[in-house]
One Martini backbone bead per residue (centre of mass of N, CA, C, O) as a GRO file, in nm:
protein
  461
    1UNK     BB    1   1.904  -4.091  13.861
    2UNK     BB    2   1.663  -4.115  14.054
    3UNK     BB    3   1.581  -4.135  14.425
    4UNK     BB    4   1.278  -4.256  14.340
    5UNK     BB    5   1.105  -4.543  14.489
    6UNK     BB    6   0.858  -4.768  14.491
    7UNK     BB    7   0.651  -4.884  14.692
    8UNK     BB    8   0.579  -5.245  14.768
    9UNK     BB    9   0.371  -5.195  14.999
   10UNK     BB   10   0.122  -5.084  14.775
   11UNK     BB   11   0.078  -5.313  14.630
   12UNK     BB   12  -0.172  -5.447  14.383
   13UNK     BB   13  -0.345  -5.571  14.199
   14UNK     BB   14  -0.284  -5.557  13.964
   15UNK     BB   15   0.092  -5.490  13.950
   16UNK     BB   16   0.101  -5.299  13.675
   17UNK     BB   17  -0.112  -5.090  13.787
   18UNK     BB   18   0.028  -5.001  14.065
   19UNK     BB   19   0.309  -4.911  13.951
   20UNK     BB   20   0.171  -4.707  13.715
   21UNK     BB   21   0.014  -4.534  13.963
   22UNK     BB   22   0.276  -4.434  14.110
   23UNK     BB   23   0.426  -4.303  13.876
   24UNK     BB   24   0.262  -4.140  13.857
   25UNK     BB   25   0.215  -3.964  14.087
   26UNK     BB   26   0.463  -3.865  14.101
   27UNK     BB   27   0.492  -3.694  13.853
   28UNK     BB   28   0.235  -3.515  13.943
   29UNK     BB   29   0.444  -3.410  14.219
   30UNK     BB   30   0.731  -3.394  14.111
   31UNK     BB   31   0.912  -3.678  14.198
   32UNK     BB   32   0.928  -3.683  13.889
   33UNK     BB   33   1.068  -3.555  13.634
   34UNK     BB   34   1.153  -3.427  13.362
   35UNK     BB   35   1.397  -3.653  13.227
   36UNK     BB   36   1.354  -3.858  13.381
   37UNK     BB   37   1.541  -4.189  13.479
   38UNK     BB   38   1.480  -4.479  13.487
   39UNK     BB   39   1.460  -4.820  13.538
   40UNK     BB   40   1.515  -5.079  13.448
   41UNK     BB   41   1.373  -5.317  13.438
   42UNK     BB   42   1.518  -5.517  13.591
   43UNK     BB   43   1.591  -5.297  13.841
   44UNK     BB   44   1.252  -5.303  13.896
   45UNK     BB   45   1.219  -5.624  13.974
   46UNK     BB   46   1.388  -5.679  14.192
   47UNK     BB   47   1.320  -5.470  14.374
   48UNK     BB   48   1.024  -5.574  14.389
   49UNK     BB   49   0.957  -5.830  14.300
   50UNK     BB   50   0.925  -5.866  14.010
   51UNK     BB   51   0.817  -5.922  13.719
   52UNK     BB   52   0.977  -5.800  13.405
   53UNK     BB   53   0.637  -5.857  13.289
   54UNK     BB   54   0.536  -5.630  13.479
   55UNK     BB   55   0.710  -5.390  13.425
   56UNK     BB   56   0.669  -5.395  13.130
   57UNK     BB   57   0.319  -5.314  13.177
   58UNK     BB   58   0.386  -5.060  13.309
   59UNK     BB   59   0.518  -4.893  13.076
   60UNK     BB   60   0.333  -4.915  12.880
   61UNK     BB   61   0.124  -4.764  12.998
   62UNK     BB   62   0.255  -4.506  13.066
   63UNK     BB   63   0.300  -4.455  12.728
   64UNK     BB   64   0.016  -4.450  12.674
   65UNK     BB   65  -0.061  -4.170  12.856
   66UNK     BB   66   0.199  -4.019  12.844
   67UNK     BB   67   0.476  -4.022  13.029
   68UNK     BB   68   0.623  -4.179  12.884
   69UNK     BB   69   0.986  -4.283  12.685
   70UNK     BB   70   1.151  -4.497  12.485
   71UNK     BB   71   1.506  -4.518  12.431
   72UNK     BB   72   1.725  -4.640  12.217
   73UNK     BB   73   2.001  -4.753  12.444
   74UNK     BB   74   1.885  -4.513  12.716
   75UNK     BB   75   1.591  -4.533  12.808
   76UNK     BB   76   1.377  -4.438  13.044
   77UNK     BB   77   1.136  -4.167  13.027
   78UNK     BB   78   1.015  -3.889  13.110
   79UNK     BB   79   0.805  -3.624  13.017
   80UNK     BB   80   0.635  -3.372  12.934
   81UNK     BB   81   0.423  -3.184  13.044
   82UNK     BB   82   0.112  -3.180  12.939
   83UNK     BB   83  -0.105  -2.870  12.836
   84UNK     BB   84  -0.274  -3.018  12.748
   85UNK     BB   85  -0.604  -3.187  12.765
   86UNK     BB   86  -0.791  -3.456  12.787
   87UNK     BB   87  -1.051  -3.620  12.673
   88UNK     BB   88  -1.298  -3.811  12.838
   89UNK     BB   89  -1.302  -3.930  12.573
   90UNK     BB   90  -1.260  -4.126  12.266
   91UNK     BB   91  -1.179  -4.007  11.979
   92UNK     BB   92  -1.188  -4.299  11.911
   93UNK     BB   93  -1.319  -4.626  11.784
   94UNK     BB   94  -1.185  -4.897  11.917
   95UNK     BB   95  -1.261  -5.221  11.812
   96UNK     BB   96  -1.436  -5.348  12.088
   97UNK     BB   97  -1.517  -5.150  12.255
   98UNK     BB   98  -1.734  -4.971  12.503
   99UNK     BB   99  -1.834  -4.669  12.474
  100UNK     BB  100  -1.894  -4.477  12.775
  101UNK     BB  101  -1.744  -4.176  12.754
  102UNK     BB  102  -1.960  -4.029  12.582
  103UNK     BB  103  -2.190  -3.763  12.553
  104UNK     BB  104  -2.501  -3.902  12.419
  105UNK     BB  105  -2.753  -3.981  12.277
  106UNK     BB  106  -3.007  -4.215  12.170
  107UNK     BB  107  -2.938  -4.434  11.867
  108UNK     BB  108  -3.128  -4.492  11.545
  109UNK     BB  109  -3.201  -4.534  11.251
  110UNK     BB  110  -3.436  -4.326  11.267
  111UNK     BB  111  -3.282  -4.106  11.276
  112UNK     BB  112  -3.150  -4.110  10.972
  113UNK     BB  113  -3.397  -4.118  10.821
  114UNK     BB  114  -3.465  -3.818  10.922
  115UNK     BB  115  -3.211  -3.691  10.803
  116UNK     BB  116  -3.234  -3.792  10.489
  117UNK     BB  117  -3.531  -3.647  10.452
  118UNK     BB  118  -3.446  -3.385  10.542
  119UNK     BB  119  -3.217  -3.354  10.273
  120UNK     BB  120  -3.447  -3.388  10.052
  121UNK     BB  121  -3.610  -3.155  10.109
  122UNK     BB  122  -3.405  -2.929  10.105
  123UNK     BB  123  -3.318  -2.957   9.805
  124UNK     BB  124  -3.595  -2.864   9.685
  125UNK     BB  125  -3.637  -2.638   9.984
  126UNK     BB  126  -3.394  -2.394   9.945
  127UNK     BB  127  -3.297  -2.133  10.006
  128UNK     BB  128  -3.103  -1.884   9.888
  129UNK     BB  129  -3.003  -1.732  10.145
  130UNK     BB  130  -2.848  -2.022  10.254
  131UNK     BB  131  -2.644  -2.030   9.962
  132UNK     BB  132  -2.584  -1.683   9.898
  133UNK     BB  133  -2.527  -1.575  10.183
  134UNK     BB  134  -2.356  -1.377  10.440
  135UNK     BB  135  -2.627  -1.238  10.602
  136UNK     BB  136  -2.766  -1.316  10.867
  137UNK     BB  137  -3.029  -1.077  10.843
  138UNK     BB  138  -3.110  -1.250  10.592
  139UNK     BB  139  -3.153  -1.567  10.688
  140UNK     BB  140  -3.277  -1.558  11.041
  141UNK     BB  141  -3.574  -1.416  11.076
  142UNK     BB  142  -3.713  -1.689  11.077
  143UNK     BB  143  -3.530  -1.841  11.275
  144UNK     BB  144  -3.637  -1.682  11.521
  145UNK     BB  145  -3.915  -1.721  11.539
  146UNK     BB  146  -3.925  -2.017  11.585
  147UNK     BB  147  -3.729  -2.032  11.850
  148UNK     BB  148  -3.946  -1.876  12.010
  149UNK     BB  149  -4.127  -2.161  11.983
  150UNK     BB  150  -3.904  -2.323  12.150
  151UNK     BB  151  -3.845  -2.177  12.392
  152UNK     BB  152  -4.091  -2.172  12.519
  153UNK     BB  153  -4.019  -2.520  12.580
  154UNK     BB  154  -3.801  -2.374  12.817
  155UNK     BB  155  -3.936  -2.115  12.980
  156UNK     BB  156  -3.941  -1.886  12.740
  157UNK     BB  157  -3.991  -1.521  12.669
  158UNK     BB  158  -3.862  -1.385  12.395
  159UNK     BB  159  -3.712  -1.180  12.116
  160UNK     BB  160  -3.584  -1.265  11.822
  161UNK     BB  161  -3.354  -1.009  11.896
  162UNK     BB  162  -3.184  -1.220  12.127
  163UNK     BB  163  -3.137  -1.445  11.899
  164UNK     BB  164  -2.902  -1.650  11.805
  165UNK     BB  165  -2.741  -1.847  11.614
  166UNK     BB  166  -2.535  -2.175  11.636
  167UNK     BB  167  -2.325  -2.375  11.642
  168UNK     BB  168  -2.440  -2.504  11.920
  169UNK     BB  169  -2.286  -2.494  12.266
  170UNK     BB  170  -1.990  -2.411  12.230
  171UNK     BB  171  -2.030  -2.138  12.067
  172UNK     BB  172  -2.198  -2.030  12.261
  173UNK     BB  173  -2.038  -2.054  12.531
  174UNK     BB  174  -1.796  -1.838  12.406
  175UNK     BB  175  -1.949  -1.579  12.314
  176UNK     BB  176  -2.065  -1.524  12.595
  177UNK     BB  177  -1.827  -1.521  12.762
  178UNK     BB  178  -1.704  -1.280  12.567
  179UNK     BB  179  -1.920  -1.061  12.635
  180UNK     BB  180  -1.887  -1.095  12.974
  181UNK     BB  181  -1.577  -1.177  12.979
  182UNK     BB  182  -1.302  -1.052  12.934
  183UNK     BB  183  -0.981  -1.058  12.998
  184UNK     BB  184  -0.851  -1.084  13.294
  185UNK     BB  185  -1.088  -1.226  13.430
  186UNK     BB  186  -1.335  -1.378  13.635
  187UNK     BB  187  -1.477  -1.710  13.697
  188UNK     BB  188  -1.753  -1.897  13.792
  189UNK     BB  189  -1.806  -2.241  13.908
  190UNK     BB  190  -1.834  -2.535  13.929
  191UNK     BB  191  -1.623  -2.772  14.075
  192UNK     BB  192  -1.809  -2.929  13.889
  193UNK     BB  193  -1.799  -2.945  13.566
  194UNK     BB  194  -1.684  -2.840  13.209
  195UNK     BB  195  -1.452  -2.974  13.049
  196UNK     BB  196  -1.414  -2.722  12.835
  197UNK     BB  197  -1.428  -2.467  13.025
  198UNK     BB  198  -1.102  -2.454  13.114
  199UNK     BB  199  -0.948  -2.420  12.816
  200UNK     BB  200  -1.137  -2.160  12.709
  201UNK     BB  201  -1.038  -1.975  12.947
  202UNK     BB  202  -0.751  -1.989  12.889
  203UNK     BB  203  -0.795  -1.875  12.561
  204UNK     BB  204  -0.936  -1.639  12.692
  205UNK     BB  205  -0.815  -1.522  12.968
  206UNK     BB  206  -0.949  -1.677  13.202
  207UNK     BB  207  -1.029  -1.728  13.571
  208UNK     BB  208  -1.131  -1.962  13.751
  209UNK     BB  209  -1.363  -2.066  13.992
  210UNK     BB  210  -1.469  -2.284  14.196
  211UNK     BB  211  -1.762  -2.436  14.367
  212UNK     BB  212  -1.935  -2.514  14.592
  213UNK     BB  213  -2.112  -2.802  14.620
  214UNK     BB  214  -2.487  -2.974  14.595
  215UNK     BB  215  -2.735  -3.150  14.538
  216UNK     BB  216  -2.812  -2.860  14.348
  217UNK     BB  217  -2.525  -2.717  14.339
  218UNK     BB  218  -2.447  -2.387  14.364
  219UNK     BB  219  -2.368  -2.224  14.684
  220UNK     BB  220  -2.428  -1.928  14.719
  221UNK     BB  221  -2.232  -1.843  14.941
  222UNK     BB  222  -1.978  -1.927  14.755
  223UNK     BB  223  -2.044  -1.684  14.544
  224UNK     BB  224  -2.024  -1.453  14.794
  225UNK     BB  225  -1.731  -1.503  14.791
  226UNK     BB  226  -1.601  -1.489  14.570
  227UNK     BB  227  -1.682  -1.209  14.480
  228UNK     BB  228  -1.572  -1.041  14.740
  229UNK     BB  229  -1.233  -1.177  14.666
  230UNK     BB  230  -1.198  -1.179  14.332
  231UNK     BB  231  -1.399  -1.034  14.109
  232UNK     BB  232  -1.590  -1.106  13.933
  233UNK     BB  233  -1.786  -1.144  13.614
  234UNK     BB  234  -1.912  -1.432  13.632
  235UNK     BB  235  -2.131  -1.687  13.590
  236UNK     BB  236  -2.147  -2.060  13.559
  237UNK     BB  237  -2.422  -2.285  13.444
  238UNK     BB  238  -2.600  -2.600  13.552
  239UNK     BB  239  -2.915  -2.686  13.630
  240UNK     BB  240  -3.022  -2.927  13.435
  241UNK     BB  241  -2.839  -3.219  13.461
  242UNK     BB  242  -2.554  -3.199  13.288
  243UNK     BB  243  -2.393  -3.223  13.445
  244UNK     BB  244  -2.216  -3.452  13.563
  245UNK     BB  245  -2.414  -3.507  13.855
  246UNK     BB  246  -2.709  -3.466  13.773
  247UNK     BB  247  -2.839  -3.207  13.857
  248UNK     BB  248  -3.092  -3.006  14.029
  249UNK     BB  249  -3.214  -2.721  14.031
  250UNK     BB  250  -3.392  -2.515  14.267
  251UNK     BB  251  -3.617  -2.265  14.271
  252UNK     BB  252  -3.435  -2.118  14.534
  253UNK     BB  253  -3.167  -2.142  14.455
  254UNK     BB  254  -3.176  -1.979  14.153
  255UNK     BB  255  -3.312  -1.710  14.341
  256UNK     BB  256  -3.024  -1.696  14.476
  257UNK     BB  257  -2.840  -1.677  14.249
  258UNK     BB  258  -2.956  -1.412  14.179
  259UNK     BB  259  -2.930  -1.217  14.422
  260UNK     BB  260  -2.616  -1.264  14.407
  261UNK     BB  261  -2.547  -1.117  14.121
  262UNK     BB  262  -2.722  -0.837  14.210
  263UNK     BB  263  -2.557  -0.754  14.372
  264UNK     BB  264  -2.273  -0.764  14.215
  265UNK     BB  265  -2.311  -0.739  13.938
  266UNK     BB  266  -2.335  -0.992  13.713
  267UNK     BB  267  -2.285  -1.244  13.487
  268UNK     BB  268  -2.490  -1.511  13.358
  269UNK     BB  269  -2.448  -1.830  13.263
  270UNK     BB  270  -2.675  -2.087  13.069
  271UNK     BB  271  -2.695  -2.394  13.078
  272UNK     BB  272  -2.940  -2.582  12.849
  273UNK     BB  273  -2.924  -2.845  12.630
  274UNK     BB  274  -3.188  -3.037  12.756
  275UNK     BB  275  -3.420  -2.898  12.803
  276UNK     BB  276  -3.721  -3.022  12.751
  277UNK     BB  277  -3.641  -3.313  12.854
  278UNK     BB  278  -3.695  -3.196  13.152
  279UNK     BB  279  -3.878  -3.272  13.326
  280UNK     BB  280  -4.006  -3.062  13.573
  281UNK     BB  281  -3.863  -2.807  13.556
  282UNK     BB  282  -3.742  -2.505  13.654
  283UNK     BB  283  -3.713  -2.217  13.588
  284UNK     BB  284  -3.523  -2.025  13.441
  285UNK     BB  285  -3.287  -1.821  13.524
  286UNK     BB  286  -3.321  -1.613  13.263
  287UNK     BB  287  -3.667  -1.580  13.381
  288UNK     BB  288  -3.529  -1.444  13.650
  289UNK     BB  289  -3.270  -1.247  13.512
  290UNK     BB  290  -3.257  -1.133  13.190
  291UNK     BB  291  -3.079  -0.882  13.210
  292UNK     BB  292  -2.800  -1.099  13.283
  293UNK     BB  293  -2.853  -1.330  13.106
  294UNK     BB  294  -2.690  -1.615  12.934
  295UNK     BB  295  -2.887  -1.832  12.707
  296UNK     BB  296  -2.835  -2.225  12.626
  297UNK     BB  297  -2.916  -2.409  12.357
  298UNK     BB  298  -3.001  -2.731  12.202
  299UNK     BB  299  -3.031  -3.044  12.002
  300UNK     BB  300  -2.785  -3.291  12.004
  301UNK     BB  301  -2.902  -3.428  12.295
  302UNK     BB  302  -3.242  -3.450  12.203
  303UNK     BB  303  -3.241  -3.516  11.839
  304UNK     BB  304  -2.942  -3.510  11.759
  305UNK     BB  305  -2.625  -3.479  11.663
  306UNK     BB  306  -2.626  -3.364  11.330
  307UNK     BB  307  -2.831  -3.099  11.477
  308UNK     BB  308  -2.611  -2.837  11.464
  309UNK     BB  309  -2.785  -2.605  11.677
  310UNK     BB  310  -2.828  -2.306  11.867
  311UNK     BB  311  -2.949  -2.083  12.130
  312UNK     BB  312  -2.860  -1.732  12.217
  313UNK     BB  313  -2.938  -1.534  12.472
  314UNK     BB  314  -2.986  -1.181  12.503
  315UNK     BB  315  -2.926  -0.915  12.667
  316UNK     BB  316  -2.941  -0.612  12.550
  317UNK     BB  317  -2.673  -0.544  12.693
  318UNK     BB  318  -2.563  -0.805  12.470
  319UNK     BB  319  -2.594  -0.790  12.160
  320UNK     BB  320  -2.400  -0.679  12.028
  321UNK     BB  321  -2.148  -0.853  12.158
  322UNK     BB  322  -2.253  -1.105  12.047
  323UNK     BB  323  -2.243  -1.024  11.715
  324UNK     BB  324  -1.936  -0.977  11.713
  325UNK     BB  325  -1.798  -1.239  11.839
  326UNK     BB  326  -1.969  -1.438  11.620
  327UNK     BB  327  -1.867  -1.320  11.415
  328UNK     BB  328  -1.505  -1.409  11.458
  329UNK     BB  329  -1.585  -1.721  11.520
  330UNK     BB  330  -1.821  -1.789  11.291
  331UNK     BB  331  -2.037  -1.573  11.195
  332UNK     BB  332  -2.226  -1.827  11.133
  333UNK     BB  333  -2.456  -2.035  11.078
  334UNK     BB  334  -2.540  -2.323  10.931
  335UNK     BB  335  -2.809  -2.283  10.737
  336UNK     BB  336  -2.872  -2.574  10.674
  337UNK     BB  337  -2.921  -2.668  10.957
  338UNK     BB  338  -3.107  -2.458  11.034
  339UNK     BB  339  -3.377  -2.548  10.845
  340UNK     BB  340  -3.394  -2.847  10.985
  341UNK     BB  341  -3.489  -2.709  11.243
  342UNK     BB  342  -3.698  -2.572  11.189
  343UNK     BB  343  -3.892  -2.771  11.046
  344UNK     BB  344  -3.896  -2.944  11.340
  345UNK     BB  345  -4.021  -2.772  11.476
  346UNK     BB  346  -4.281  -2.675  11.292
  347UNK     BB  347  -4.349  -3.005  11.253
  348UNK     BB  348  -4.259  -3.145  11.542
  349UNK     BB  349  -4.002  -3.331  11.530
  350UNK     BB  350  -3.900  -3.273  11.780
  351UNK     BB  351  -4.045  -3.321  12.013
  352UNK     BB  352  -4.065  -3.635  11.945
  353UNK     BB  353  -3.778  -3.688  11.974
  354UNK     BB  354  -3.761  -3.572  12.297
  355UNK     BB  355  -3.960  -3.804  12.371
  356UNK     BB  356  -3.830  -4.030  12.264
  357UNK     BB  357  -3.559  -3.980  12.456
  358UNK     BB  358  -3.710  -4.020  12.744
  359UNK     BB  359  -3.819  -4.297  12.697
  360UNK     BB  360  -3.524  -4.447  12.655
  361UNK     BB  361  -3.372  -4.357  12.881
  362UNK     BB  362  -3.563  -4.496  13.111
  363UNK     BB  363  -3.445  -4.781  13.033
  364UNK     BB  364  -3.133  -4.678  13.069
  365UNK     BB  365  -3.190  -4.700  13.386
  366UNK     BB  366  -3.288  -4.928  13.454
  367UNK     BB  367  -3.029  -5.086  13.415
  368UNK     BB  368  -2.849  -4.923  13.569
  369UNK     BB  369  -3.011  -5.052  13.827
  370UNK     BB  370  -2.972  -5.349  13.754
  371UNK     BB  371  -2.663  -5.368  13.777
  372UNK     BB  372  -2.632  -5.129  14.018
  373UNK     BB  373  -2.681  -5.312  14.265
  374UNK     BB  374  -2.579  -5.131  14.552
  375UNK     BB  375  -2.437  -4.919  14.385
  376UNK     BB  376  -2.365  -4.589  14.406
  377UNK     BB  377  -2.522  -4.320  14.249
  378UNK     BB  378  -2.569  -4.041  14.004
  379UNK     BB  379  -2.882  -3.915  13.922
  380UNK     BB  380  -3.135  -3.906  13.651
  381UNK     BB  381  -3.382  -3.956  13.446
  382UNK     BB  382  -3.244  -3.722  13.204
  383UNK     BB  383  -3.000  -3.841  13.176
  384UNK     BB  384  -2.707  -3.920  13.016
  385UNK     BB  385  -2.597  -4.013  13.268
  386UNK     BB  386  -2.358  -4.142  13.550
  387UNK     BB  387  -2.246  -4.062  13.893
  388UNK     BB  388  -1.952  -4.284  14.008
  389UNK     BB  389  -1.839  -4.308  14.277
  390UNK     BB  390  -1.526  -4.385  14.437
  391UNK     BB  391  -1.345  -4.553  14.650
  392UNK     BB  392  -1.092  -4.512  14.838
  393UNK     BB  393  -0.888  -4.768  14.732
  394UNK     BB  394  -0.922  -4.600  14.429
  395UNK     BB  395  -0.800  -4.490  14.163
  396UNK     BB  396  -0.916  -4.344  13.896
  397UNK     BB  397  -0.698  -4.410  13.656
  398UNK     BB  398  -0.708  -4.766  13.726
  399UNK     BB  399  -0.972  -4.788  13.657
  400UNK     BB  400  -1.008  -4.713  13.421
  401UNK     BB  401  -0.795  -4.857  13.270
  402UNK     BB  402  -0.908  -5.149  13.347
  403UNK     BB  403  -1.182  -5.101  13.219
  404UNK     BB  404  -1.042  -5.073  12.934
  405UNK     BB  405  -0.894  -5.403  12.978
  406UNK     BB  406  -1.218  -5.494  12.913
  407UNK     BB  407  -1.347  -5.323  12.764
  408UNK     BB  408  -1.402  -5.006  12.880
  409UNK     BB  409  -1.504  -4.648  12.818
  410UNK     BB  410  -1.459  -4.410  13.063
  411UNK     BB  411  -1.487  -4.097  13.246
  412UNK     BB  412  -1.268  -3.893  13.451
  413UNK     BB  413  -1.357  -3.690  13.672
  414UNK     BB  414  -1.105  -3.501  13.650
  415UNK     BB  415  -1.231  -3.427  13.379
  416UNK     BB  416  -1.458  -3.183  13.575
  417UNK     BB  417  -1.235  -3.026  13.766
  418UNK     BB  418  -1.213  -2.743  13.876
  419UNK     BB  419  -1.197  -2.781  14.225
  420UNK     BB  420  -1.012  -2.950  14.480
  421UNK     BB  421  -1.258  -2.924  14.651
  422UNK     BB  422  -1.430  -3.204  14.747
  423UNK     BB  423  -1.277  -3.391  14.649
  424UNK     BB  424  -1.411  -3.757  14.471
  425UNK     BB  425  -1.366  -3.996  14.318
  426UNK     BB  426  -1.473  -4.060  13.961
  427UNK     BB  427  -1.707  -4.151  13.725
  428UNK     BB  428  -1.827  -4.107  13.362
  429UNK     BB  429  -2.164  -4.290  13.225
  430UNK     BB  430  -2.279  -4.325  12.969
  431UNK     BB  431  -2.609  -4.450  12.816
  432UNK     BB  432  -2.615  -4.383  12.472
  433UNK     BB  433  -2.334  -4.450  12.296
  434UNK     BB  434  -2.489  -4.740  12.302
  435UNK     BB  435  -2.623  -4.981  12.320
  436UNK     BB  436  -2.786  -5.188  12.523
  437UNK     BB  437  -2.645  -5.455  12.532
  438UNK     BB  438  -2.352  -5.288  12.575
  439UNK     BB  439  -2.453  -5.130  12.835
  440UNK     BB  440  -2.484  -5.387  13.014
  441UNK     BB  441  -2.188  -5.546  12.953
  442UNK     BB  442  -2.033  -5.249  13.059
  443UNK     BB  443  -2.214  -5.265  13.323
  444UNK     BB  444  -2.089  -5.534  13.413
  445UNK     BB  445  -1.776  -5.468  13.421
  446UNK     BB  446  -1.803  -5.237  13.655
  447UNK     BB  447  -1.950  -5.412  13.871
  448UNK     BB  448  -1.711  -5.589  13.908
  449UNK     BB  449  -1.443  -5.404  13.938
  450UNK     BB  450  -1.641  -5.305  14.231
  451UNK     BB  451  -1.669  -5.581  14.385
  452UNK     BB  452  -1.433  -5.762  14.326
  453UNK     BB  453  -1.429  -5.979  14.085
  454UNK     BB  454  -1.204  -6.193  14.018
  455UNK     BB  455  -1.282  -6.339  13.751
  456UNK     BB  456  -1.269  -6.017  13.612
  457UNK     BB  457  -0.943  -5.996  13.693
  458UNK     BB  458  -0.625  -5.870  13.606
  459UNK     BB  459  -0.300  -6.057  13.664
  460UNK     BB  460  -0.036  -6.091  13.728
  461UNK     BB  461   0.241  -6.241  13.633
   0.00000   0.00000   0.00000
């Protein structure tokens, strides 16, 4: 048995949730070891004066989060660290929960409808070499050059021949990285970045720099000297609105971003998933830097998610390396869904889609400024989410898993900490993920439980 115990005094309201994020932070900070036999819950009832049903709905918490383990007859134990990050939404959509924590654009029936006839339009004219062929440079030189009339309201004008087709801005972003920076190389990126890039960095064998970031994005100074001081090979950015915080980097700094790149001769990875959805955004950083940039964007956040497809531009002397990378990683873009891309392109319905996702974003913005009316939030017009720093009093973990026992399930800013430094607790909330009205209902209960509504909260037994 550990010789840690819980400090009675420092226990809140709900007392089953401050128990067991005490718990949890032991563990977390290595107080508990993995292995560690916990107390009977009786004996840390007692002990705190709490009631055994507050300590077992503690332990309960607990085993959901998967930190520990009861085993019959044995004891309730400390659980072996997991290696895995969990994902920052809901793997699946559980009963009633609101679930506000995957970032995903707003649907409504017409999206279904135009996804419908566009496979209804494809059956009849599908041409042969998408459903025949092996060879990408068979399939997609139609498809490159529609792209190249993509990129154009993206802010960029490049050649055919330097855009790949990618299933999305994940495969996008894989291929990239591998392109650009070896294994056993690092990478910089902001210190609050994109959740999946922390795992595919550790499965590349790269390693992240987390870099001090403002409300523009990566300041130049901490990219210049982290270069000077790691070895970079690589900067990874988000400058138009996607990252966590809701960020547009302006044109000087973009400019400046770049010009620390070209001293040290790195290369620049650009994710721009939201493309033309930003309205009045500065150029890319891509039309600033050509030469050294690889610049990714995609369809799924702007105009469905269903058509999973995006576009990788590569500088002349990364086309090789990026066609390599992407035979072994996905061989080829999934030629039917590229066709779908195609077609709205070129007649208009993608953009159509695009402005209609900006104007109900619009609305879904109105909505959360009139509900967390008084508390301050970070965003964009054309975000899909809001980043919502919590008070010093609380814990990021406790808040989710309690608005979590109210039915709302929010996005835990850990899961996009790159840098230790800077940081400060906050949660990310999808505005797209559900309805207006379930929208409305979950940020009034996040609202509830950041005001201290004592009438929404649950006490302990």
């Amino acid at each position: 048995m550990t010789l840690w115990r819980p400090d009675p005094t420092t226990l809140r309201r709900p007392a089953y949730l401050s128990l067991a994020e005490q718990i949890a932070r032991a563990i977390a900070d290595g107080k508990l070891e993995s292995g560690a036999r916990l107390q009977t819950h009786r004996q840390m009832a007692d002990e705190l004066r709490l009631s055994v049903q507050t300590v077992s709905r503690a332990y309960e918490e607990l085993i959901r989060r998967n930190l520990i383990s009861g085993e019959t007859g044995r004891g309730t134990f400390v659980r072996s660290l997991r290696r895995e990050p969990d994902p920052p939404y809901l793997p699946e959509r559980l009963g009633e929960v609101i679930d506000l924590s995957i970032l995903k654009p707003i649907c409504e029936p017409m999206h279904l409808e135009r996804m419908k006839k566009a496979l209804g339009w494809l059956a009849e004219n599908l041409p042969a070499s998408s459903a025949l062929s092996f060879r990408p440079n068979v399939v997609f030189p139609r498809h490159r050059a529609v792209a190249v009339e993509w990129l154009r309201t993206c802010g960029l004008n490049v050649p055919g021949s330097n855009i790949s087709l990618t299933n999305g801005a994940t495969a996008a972003m894989t291929v990239a990285l591998m392109s650009a920076a070896p294994p056993g190389s690092k990478v910089a990126t902001e210190g609050i970045g994109h959740h999946t890039l922390t795992p595919l960095a550790s499965y590349l064998g790269l390693t992240l720099e987390g870099l001090a970031i403002d409300d523009q994005g990566i300041i130049p100074q901490a990219l210049d000297e982290c270069c000077r001081e790691h070895g970079i090979r690589a900067v990874f950015v988000q400058p138009s609105v996607i990252n966590p915080t809701a960020t547009l980097m302006g044109l000087e700094r973009r400019a400046a971003i770049v010009e620390v790149a070209r001293r040290h001769d790195i290369a620049i990875i650009e994710s721009d998933v939201l493309g033309p959805l930003v309205e009045d955004r500065p150029t890319p950083i891509a039309a600033l830097a050509p030469e050294r940039t690889l610049y990714f964007t995609s369809f799924t956040k702007i105009v469905v998610p269903g058509l999973r497809i995006g576009y990788l531009v590569a500088p002349d002397r990364y086309v090789a390396a990026v066609a390599n990378r992407h035979l072994v990683s996905n061989w080829m873009a999934t030629p039917i869904i590229a066709e779908i891309a195609t077609r709205w392109v070129s007649d208009g319905t993608a953009v159509e889609l695009v402005n209609w996702q900006r104007e109900a974003l619009r609305t879904r913005h109105a909505t959360a400024s009139e509900v967390l009316a008084g508390i301050p939030f970070l965003s964009h017009p054309q975000s899909l989410h809001i980043w919502l720093p919590l008070t010093a009093e609380r814990t990021e973990e406790a808040f989710v898993a309690h608005a979590r026992l109210q039915g709302v399930a929010i996005a835990p800013g850990a899961s996009f900490r790159i840098s230790q430094e800077q940081w400060h607790p906050a949660v990310r909330i999808s505005l797209g993920s559900t309805t207006e009205a379930e929208l409305r209902s979950g940020l009034g209960m996040v609202a509830n439980l950041l005001r201290g509504d004592q009438e929404h909260l649950l006490l302990a037994i």
